[in-house]
mmCIF file as gemmi writes it, N, C-alpha and C atoms, coordinates in Angstrom:
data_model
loop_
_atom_site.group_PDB
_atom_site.id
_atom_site.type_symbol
_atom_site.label_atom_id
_atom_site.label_alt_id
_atom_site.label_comp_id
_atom_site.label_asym_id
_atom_site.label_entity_id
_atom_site.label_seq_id
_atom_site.pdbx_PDB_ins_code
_atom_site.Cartn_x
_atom_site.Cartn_y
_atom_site.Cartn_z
_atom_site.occupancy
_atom_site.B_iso_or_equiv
_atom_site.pdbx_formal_charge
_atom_site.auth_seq_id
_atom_site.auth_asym_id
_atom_site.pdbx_PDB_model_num
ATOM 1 N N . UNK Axp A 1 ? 78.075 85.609 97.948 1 0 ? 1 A 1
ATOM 2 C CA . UNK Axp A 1 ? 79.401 85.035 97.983 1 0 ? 1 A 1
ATOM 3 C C . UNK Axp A 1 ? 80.015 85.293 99.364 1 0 ? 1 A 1
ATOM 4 N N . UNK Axp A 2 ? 80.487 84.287 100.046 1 0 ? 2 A 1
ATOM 5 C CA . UNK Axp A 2 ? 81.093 84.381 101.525 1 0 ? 2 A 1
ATOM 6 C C . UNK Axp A 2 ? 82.709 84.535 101.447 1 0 ? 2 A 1
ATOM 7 N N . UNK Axp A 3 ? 83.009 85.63 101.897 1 0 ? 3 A 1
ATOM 8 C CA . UNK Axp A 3 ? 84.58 86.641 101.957 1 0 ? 3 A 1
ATOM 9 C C . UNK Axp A 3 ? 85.365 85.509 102.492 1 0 ? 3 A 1
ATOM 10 N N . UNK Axp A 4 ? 86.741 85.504 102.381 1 0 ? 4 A 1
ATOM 11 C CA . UNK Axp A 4 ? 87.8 85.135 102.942 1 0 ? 4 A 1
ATOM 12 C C . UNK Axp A 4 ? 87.921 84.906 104.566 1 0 ? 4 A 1
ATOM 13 N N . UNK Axp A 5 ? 87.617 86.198 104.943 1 0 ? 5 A 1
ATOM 14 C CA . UNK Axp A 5 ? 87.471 86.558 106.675 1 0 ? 5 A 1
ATOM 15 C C . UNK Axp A 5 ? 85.975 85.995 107.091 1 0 ? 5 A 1
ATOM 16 N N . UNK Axp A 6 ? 85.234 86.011 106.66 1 0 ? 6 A 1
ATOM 17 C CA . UNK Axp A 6 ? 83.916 85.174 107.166 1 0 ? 6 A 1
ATOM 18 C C . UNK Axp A 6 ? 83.44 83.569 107.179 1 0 ? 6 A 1
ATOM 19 N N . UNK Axp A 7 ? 84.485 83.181 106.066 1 0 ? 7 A 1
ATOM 20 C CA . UNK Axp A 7 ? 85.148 81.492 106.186 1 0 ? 7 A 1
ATOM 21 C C . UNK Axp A 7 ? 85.712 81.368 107.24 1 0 ? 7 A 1
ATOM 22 N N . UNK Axp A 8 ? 86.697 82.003 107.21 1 0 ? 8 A 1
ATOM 23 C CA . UNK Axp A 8 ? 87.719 81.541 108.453 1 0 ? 8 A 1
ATOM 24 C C . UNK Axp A 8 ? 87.009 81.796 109.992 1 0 ? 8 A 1
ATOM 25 N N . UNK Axp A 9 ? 86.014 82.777 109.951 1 0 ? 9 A 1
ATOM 26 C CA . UNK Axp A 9 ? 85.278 82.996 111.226 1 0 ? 9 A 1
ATOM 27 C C . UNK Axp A 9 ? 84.141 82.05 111.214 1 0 ? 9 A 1
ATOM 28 N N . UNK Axp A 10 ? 83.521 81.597 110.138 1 0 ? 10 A 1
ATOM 29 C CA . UNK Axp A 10 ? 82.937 80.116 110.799 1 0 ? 10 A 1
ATOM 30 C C . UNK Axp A 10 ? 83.401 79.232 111.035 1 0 ? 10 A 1
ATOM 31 N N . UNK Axp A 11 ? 84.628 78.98 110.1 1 0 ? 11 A 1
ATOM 32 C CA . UNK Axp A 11 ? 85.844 77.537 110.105 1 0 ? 11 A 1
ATOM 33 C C . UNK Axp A 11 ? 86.07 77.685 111.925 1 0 ? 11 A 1
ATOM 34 N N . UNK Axp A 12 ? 86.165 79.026 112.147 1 0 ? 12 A 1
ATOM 35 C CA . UNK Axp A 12 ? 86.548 78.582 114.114 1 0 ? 12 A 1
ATOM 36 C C . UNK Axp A 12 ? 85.786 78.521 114.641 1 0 ? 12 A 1
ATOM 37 N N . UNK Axp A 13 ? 84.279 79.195 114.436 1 0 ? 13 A 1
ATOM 38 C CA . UNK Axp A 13 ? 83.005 78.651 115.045 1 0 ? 13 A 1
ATOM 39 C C . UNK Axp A 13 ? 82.671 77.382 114.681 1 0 ? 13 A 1
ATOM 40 N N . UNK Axp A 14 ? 82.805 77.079 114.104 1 0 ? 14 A 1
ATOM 41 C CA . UNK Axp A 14 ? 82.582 75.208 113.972 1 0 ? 14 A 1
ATOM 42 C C . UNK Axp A 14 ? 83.642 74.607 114.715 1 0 ? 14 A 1
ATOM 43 N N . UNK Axp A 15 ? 84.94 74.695 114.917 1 0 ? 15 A 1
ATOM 44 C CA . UNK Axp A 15 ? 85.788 74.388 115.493 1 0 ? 15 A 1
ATOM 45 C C . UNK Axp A 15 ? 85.769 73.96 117.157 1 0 ? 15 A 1
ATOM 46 N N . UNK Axp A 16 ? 85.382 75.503 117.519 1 0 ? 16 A 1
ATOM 47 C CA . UNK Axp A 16 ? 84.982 75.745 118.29 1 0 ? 16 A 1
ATOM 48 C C . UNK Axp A 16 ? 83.708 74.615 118.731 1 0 ? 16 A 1
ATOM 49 N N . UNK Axp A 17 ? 82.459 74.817 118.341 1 0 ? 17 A 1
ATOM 50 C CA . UNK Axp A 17 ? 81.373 73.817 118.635 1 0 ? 17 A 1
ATOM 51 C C . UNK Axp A 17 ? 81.651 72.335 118.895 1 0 ? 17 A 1
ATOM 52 N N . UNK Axp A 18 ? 82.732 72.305 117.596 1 0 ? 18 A 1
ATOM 53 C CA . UNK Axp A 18 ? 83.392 70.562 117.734 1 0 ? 18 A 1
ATOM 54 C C . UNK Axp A 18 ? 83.85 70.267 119.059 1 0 ? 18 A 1
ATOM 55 N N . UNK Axp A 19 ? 85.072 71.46 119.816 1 0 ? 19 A 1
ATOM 56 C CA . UNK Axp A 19 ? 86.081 71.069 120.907 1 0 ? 19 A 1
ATOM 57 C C . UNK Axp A 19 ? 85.131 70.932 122.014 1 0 ? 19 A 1
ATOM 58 N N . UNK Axp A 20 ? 83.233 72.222 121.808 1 0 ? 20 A 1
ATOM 59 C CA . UNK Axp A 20 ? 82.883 72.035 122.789 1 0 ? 20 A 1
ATOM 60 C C . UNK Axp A 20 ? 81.924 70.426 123.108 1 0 ? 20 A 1
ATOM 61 N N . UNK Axp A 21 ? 81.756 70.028 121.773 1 0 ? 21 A 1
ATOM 62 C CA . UNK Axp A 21 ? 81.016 68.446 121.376 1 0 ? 21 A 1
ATOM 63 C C . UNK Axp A 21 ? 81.551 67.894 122.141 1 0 ? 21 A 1
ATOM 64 N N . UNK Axp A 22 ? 83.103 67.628 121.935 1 0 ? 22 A 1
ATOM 65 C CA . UNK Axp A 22 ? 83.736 66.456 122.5 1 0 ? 22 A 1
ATOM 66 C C . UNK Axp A 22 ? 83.763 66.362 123.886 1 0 ? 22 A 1
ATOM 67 N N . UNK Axp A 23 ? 84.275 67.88 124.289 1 0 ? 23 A 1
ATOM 68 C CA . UNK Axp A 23 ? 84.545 67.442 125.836 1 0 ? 23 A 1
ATOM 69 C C . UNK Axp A 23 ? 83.418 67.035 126.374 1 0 ? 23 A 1
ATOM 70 N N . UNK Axp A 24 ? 82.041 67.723 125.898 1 0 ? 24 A 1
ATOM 71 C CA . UNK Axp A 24 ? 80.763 66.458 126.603 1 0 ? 24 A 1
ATOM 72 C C . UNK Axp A 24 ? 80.072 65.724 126.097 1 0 ? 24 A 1
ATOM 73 N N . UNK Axp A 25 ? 81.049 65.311 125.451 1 0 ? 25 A 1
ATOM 74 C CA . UNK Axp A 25 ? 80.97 63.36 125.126 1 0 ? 25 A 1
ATOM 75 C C . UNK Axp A 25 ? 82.196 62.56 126.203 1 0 ? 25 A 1
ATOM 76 N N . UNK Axp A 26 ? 83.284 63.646 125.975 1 0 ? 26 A 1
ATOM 77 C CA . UNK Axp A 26 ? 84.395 62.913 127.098 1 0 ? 26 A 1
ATOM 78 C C . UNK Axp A 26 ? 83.415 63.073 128.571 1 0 ? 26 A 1
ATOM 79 N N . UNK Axp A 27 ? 82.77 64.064 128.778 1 0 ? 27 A 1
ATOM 80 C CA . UNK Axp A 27 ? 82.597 64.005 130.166 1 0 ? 27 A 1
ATOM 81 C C . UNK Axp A 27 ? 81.598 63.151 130.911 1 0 ? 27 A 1
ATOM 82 N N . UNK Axp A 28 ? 80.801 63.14 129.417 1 0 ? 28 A 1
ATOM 83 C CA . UNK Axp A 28 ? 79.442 61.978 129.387 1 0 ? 28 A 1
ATOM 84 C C . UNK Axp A 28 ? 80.052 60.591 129.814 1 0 ? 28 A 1
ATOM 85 N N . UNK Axp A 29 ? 80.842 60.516 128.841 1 0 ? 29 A 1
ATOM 86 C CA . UNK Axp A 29 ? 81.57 59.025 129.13 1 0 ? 29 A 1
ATOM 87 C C . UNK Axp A 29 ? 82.499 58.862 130.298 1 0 ? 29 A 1
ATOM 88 N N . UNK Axp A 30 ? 82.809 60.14 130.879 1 0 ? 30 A 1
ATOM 89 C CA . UNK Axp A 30 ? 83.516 59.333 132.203 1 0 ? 30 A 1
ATOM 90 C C . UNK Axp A 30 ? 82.421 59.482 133.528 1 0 ? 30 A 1
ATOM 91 N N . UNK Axp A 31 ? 81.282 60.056 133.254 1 0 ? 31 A 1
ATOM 92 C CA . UNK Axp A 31 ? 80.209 60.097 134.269 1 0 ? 31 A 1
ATOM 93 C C . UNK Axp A 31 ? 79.724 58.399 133.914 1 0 ? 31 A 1
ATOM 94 N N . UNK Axp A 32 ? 79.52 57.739 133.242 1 0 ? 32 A 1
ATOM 95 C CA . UNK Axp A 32 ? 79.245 56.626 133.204 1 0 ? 32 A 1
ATOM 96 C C . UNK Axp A 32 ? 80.088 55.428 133.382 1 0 ? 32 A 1
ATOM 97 N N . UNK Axp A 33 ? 81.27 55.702 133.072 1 0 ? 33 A 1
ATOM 98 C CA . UNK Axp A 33 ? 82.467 54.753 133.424 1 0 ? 33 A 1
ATOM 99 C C . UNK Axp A 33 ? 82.716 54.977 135.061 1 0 ? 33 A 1
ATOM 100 N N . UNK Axp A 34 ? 82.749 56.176 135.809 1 0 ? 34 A 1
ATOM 101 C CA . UNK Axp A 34 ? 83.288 56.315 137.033 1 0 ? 34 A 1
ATOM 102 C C . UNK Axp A 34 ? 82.064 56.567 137.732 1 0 ? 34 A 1
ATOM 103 N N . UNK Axp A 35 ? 81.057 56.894 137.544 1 0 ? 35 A 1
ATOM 104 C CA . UNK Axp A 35 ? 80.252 57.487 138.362 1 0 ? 35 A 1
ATOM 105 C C . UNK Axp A 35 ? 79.942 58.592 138.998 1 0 ? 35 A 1
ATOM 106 N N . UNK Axp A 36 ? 79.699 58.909 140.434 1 0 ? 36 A 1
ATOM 107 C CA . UNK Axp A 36 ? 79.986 60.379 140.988 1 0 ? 36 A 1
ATOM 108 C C . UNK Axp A 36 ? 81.4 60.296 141.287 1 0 ? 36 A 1
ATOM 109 N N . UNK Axp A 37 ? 82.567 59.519 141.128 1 0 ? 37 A 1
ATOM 110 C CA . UNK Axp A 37 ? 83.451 59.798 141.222 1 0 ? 37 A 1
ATOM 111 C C . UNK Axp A 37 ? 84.278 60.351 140.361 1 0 ? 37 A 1
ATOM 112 N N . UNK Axp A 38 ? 83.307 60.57 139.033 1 0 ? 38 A 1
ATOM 113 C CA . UNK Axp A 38 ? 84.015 61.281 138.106 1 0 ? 38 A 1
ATOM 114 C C . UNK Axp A 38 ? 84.274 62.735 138.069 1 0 ? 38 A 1
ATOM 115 N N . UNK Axp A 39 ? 83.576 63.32 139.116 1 0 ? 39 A 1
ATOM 116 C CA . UNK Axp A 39 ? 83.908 64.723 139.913 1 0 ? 39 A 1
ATOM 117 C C . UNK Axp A 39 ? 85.506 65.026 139.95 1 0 ? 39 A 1
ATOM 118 N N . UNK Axp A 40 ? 86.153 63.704 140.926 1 0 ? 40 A 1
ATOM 119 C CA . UNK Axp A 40 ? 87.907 64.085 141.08 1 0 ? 40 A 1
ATOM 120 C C . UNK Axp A 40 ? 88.418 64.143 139.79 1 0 ? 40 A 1
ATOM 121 N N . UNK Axp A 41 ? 87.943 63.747 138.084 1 0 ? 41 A 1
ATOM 122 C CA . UNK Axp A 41 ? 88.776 63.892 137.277 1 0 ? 41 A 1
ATOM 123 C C . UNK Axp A 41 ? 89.066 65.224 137.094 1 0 ? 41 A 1
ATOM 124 N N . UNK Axp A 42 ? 87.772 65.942 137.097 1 0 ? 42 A 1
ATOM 125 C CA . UNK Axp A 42 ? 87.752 67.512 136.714 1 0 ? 42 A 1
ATOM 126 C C . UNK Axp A 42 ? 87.448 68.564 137.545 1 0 ? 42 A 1
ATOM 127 N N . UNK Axp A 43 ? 87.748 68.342 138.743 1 0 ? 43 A 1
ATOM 128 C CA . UNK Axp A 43 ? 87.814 69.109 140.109 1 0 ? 43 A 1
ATOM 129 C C . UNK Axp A 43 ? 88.898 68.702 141.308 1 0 ? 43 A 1
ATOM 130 N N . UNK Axp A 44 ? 89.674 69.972 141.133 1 0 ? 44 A 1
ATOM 131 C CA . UNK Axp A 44 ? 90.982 69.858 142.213 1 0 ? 44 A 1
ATOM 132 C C . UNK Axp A 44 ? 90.579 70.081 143.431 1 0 ? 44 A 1
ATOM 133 N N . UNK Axp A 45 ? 90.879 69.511 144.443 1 0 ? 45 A 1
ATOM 134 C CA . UNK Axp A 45 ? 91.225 69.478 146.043 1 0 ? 45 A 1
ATOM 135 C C . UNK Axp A 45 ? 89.435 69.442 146.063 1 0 ? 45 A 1
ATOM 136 N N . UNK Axp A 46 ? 88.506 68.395 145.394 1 0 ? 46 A 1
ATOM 137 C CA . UNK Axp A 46 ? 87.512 68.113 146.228 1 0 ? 46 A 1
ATOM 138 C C . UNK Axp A 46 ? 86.944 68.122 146.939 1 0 ? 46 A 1
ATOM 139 N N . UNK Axp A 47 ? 87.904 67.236 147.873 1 0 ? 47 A 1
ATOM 140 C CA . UNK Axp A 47 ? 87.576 66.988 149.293 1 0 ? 47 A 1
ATOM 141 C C . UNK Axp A 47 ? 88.069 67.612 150.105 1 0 ? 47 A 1
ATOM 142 N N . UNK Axp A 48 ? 89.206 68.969 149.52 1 0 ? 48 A 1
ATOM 143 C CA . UNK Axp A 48 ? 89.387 70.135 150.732 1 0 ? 48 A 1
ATOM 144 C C . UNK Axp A 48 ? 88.477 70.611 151.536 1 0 ? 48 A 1
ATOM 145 N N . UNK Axp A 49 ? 89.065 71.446 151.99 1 0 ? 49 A 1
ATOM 146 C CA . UNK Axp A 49 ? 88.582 72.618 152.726 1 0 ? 49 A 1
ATOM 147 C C . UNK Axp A 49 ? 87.944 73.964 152.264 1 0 ? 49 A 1
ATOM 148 N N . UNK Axp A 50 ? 87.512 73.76 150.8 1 0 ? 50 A 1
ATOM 149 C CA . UNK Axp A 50 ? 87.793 74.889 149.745 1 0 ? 50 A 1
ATOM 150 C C . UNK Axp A 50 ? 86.225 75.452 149.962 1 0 ? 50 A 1
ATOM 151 N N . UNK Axp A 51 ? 85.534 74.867 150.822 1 0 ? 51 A 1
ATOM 152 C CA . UNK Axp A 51 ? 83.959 75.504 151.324 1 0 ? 51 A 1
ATOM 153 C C . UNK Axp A 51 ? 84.345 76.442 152.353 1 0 ? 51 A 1
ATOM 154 N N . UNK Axp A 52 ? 84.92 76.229 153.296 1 0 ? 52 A 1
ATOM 155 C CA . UNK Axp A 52 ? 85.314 77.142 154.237 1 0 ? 52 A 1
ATOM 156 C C . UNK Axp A 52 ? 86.072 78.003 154.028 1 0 ? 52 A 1
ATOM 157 N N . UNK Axp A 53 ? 86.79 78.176 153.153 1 0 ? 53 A 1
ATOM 158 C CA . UNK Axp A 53 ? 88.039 78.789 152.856 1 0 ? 53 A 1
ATOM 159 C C . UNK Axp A 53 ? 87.498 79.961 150.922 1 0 ? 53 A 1
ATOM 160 N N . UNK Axp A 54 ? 85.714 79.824 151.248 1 0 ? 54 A 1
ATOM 161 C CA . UNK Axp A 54 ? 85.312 80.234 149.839 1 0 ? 54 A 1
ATOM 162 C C . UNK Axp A 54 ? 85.597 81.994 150.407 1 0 ? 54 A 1
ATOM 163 N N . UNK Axp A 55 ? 86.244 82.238 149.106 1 0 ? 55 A 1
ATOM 164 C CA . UNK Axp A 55 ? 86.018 83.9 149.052 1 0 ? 55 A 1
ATOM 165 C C . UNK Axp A 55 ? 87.519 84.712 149.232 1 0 ? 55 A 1
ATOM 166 N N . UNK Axp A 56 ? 88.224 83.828 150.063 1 0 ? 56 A 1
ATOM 167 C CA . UNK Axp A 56 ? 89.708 84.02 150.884 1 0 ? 56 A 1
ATOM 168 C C . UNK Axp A 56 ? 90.755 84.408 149.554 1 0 ? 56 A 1
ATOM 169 N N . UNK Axp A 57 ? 90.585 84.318 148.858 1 0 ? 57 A 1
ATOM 170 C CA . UNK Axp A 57 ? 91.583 84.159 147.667 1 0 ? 57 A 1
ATOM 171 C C . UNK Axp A 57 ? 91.286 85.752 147.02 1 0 ? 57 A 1
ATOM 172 N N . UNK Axp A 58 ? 92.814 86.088 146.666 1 0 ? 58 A 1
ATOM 173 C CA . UNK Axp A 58 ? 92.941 87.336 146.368 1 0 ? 58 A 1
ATOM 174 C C . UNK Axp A 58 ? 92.281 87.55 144.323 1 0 ? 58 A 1
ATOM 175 N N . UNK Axp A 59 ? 91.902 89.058 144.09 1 0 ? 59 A 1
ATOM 176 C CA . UNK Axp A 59 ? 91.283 89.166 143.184 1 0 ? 59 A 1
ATOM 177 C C . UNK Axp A 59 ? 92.37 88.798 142.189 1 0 ? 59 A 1
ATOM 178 N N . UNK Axp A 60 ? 93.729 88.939 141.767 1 0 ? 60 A 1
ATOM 179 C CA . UNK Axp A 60 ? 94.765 88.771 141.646 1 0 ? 60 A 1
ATOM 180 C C . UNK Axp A 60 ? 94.973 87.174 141.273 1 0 ? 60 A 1
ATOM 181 N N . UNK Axp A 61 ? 94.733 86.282 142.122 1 0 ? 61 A 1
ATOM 182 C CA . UNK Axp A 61 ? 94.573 84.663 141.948 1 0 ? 61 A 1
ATOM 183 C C . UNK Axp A 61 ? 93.574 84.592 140.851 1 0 ? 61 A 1
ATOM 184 N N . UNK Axp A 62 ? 92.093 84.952 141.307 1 0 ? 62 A 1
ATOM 185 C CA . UNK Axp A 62 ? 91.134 84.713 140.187 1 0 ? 62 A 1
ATOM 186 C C . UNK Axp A 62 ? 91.603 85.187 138.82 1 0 ? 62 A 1
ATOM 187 N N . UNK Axp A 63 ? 92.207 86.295 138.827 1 0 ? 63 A 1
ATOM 188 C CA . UNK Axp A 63 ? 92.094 86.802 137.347 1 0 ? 63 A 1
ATOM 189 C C . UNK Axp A 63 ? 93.636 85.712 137.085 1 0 ? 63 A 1
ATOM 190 N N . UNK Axp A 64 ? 94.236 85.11 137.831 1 0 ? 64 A 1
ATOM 191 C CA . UNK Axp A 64 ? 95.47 84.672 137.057 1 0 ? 64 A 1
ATOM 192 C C . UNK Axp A 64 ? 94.503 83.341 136.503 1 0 ? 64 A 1
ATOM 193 N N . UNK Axp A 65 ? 93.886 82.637 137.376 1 0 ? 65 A 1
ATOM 194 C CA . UNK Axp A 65 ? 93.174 81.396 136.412 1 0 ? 65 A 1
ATOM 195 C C . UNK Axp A 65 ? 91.984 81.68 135.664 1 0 ? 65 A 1
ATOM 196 N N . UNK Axp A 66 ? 91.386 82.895 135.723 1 0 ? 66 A 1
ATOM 197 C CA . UNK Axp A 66 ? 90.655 83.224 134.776 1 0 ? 66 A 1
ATOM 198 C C . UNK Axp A 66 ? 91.391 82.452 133.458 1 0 ? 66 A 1
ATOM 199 N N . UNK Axp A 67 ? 92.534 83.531 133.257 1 0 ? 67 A 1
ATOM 200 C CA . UNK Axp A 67 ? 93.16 84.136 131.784 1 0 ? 67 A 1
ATOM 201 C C . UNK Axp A 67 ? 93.926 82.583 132.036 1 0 ? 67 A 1
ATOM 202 N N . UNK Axp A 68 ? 94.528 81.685 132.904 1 0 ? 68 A 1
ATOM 203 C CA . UNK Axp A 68 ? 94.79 80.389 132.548 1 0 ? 68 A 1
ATOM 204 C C . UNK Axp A 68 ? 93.999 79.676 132.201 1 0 ? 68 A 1
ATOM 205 N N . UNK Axp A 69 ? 92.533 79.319 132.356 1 0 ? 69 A 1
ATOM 206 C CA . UNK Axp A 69 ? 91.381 78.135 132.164 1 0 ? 69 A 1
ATOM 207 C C . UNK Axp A 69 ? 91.453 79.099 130.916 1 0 ? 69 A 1
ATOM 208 N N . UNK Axp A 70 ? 90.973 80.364 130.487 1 0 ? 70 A 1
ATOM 209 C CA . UNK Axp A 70 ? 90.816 80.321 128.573 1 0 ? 70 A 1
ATOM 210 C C . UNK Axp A 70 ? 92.094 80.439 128.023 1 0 ? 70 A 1
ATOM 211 N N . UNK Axp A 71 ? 92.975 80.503 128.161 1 0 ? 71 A 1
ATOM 212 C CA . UNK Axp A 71 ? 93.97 79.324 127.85 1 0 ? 71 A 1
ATOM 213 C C . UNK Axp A 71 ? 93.904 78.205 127.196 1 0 ? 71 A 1
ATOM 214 N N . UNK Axp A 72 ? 94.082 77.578 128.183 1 0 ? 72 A 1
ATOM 215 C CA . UNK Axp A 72 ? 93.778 75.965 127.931 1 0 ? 72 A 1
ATOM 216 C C . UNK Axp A 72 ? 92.325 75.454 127.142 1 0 ? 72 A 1
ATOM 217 N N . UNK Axp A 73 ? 90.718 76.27 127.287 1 0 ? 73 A 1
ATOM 218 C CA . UNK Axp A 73 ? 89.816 76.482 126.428 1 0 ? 73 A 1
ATOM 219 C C . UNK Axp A 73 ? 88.719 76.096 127.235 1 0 ? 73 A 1
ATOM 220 N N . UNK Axp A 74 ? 88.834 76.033 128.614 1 0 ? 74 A 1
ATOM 221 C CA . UNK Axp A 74 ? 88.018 75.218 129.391 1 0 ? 74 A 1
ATOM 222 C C . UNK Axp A 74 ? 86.795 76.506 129.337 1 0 ? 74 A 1
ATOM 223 N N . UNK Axp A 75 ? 86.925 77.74 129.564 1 0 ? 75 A 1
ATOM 224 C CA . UNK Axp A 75 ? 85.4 78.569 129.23 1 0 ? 75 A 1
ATOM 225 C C . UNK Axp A 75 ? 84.831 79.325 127.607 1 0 ? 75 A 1
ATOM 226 N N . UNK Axp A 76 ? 85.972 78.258 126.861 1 0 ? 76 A 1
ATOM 227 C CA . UNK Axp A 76 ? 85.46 78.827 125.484 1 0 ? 76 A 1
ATOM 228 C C . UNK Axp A 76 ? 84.545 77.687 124.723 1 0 ? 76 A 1
């Protein structure tokens, strides 16, 4: 017999699997609608300077978009 708390912990592992299904089906489908230009949907400042400028950013920045991207669910 499966507990109360072990429902609800697959109910979000399935959940989970679903949100991660979709986004690559969304991403599938805009690699085919846009092409390699479907890079600018889901990557900021592209075409910066952000090669030269790799590493420059304080530990402080990273951990603030760490804990913002799982947030929003982008590394879950």
């Amino acid at each position: 017999m499966v507990t109360t708390g072990t429902t609800l912990s697959n109910k979000e592992r399935l959940e989970k699997v679903w949100q991660a299904f979709q986004a690559a089906q969304k991403l599938q489908e805009d690699r085919l609608a846009w092409g390699i230009n479907h890079v600018n949907l889901y990557v900021e400042n592209v075409d910066g300077d952000w090669l030269e400028n790799w590493g420059e950013e304080e530990e402080g920045e990273l951990a603030e978009k760490l804990v913002r991207n799982q947030k929003s669910g982008i590394n879950n």
